[in-house]
C-alpha positions as CSV (number, residue, x, y, z in Angstrom):
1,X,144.4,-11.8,214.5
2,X,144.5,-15.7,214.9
3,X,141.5,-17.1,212.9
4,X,139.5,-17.8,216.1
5,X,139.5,-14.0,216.9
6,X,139.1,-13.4,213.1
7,X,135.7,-15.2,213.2
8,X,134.7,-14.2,216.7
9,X,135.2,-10.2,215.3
10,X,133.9,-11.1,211.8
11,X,130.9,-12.9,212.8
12,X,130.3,-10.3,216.1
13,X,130.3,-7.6,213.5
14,X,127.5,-9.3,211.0
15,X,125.3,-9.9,213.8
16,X,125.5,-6.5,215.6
17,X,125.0,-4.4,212.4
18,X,121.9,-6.9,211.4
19,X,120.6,-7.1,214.8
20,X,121.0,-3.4,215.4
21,X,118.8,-3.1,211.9
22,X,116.0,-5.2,212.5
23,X,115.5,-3.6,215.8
24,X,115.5,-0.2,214.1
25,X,112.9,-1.3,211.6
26,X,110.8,-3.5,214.1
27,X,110.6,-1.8,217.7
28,X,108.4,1.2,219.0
29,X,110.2,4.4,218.8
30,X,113.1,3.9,216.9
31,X,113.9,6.3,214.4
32,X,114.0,4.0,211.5
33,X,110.6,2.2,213.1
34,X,108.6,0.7,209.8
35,X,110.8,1.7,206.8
36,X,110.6,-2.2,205.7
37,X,111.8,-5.1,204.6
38,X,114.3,-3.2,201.8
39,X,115.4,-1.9,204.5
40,X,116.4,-4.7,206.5
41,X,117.9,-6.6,203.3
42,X,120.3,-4.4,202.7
43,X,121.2,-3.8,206.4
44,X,122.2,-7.4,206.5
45,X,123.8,-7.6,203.2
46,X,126.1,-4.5,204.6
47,X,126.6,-6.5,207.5
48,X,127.8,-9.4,205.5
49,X,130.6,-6.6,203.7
50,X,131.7,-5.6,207.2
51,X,132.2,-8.7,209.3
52,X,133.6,-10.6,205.9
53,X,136.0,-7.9,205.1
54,X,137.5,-7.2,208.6
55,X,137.8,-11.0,209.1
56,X,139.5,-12.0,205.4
57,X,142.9,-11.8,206.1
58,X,142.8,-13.7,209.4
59,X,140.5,-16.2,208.6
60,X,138.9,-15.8,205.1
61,X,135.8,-14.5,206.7
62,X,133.1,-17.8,206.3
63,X,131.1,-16.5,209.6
64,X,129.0,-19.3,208.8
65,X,129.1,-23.0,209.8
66,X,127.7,-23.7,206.3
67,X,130.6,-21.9,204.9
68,X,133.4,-23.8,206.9
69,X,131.5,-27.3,206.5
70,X,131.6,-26.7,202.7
71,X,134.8,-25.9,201.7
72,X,135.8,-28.8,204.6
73,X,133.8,-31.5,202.4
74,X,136.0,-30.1,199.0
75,X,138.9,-30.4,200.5
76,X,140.0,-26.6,200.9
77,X,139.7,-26.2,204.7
78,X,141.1,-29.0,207.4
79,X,138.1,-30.9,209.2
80,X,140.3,-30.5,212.4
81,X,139.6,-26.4,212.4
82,X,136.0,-26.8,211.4
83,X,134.6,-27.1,215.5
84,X,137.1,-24.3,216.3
85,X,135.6,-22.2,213.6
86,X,131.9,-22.9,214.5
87,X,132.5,-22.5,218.0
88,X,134.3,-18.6,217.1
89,X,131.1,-17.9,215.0
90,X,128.5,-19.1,217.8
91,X,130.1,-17.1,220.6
92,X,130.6,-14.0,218.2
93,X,126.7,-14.5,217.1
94,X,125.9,-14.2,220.7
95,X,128.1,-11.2,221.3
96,X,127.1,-9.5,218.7
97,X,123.4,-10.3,219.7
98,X,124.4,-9.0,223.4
99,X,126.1,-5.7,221.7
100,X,122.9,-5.0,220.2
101,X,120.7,-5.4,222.6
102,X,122.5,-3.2,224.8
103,X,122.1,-0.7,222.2
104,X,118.2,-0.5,222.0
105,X,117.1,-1.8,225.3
106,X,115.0,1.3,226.5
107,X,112.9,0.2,222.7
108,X,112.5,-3.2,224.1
109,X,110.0,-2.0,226.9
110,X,108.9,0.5,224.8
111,X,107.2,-2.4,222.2
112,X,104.0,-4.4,223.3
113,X,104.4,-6.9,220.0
114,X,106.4,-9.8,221.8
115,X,106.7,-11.5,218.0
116,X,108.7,-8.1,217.0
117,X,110.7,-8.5,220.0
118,X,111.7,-12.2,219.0
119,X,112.2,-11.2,215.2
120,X,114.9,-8.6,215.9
121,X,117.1,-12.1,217.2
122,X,116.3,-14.6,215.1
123,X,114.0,-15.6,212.3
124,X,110.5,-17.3,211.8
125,X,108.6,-18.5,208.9
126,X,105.9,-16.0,207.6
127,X,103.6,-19.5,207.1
128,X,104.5,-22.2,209.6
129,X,105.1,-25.1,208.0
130,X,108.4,-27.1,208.7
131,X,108.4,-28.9,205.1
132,X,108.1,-25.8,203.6
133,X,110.2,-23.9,205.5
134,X,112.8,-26.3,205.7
135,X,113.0,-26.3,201.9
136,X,113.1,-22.8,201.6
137,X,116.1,-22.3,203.9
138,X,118.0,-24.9,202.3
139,X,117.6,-24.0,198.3
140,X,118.5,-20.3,199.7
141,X,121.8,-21.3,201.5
142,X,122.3,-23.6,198.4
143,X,122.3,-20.0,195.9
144,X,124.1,-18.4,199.0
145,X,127.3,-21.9,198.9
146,X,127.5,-22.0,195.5
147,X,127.4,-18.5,194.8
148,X,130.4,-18.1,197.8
149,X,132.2,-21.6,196.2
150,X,132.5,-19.5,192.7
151,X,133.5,-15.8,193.8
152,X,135.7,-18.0,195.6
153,X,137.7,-19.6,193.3
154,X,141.4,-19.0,192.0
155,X,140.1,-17.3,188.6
156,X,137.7,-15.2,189.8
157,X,139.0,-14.2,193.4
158,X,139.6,-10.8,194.7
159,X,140.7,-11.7,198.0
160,X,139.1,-9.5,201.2
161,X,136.9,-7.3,198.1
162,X,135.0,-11.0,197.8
163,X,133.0,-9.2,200.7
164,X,131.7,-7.4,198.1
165,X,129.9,-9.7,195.5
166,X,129.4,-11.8,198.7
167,X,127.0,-9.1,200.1
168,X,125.1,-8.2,196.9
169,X,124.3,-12.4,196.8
170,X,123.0,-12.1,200.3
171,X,121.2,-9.0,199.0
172,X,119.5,-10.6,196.6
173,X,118.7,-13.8,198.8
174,X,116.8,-11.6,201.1
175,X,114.9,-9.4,198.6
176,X,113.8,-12.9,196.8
177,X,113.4,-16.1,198.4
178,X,114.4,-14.8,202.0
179,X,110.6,-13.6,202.1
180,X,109.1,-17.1,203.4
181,X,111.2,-17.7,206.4
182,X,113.2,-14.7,207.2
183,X,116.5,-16.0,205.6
184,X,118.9,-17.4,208.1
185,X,120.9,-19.1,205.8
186,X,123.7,-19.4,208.8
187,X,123.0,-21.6,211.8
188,X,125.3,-19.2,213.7
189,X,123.4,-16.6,213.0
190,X,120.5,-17.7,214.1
191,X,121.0,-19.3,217.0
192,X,123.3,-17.7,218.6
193,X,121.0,-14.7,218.9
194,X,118.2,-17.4,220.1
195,X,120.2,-18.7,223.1
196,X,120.6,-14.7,223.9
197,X,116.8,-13.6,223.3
198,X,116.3,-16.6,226.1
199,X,119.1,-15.6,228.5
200,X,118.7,-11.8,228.4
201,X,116.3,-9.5,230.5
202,X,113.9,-8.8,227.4
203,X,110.8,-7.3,229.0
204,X,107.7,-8.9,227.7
205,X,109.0,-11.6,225.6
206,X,107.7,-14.3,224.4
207,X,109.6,-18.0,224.3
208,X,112.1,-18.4,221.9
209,X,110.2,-20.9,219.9
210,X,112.5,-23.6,220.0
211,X,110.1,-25.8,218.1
212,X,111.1,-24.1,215.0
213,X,114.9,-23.4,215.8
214,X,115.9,-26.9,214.0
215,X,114.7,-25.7,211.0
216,X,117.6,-22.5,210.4
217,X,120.4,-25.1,211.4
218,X,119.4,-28.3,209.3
219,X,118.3,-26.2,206.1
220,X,121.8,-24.6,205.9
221,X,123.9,-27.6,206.4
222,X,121.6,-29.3,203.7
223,X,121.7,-26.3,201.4
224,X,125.4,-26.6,202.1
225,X,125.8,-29.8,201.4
226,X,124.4,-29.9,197.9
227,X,125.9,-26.9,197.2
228,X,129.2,-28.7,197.0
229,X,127.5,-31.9,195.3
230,X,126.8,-29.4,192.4
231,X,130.1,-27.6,192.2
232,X,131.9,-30.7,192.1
233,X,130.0,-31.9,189.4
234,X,130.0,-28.3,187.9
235,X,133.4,-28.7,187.8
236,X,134.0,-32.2,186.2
């Protein structure tokens, strides 16, 4: 695969098996209806494993614009690839998003709770409060960029099994400070699924509160960011 299509399949795959797992959890008459939020971190950190271990060998797997926009600012991934990249994630967010809703439609109509209905695309802060929230999601993408920036290095690297370690830090992200917000720590992620919760037939729904949608995009790239202030400094 070209690393367009690595991302596109990589980052369709995280968002399908996550989606497909909060829906499960969060709408009427699913089989796995209420079994929790232990449930839904470790759906997502298995999504992680998939969609970064299919994608490694075409295109290291980041599936995150705050994993390309990192190792662009250290210097280990050209700026000229970084739009191409987002724009692979974005789509495959949204395709992934459209896979799963295709998969538990009939569960849409059958939930009155337009709030679940939203949750099972994107996230939302269990207290509103953009400060807060904003600070949350960027110290957890900062664990989630440094922990990636280390697994990643020469010494420690072990190539497409870094899915592994990868998924147990997401793991842990969302058991811990993923609580508060509902742990986006991906821009893709999040609103790619957004744009689809607002474009597809969802009976009932509820807007797709765009007055918070800022918040999983900036937090990320800022968690990002010093992420790769402190690994540079880290590392003399």
């Amino acid at each position: 695969m070209t690393p367009f299509w690595g991302e596109f399949i990589g980052t369709g795959l995280l968002l399908f098996i996550g989606q497909t797992v909060v829906s499960n959890v969060v709408l009427e008459k699913s089989k796995g209806h209420n079994s929790g939020w232990i449930v839904i971190s470790f759906g997502w950190a298995m999504a992680v494993f998939i969609g970064v271990y299919c994608s490694a060998a075409s295109s290291k797997g980041h599936l995150n614009p705050a994993v390309t926009i990192a190792f662009a600012v250290l210097g280990k991934f050209p700026w000229a690839s970084v739009p191409l990249y987002i724009a692979a994630q974005m789509l495959g967010a949204m395709a992934g998003s459209l896979a799963a809703w295709l998969c538990f439609r009939l569960h849409f109509g059958a939930t009155a709770d337009a709030n679940a209905k939203l949750a099972v695309f994107c996230t939302a802060p269990a207290i509103r409060s953009y400060r807060d929230n904003l600070i949350t999601e960027t110290i957890a993408t900062f664990v989630l960029i440094i922990g990636i920036l280390f697994i990643a290095s020469p010494s420690s690297s072990l190539g497409a099994l870094d899915a592994l370690p990868v998924s147990l830090l997401v793991l842990g992200i969302g058991l811990g400070p993923g609580g508060p917000t509902g742990y986006a720590i991906n821009p893709a992620r999040d609103l790619g699924p957004r744009i689809m919760h607002a474009l597809l037939p969802v009976p009932g729904k509820r807007d797709a509160d765009w007055g918070y949608a800022w918040i999983p995009v900036l937090g990320p790239v800022l968690g990002c960011l010093l992420a790769v202030l402190v690994f540079r400094l880290l590392q003399g």
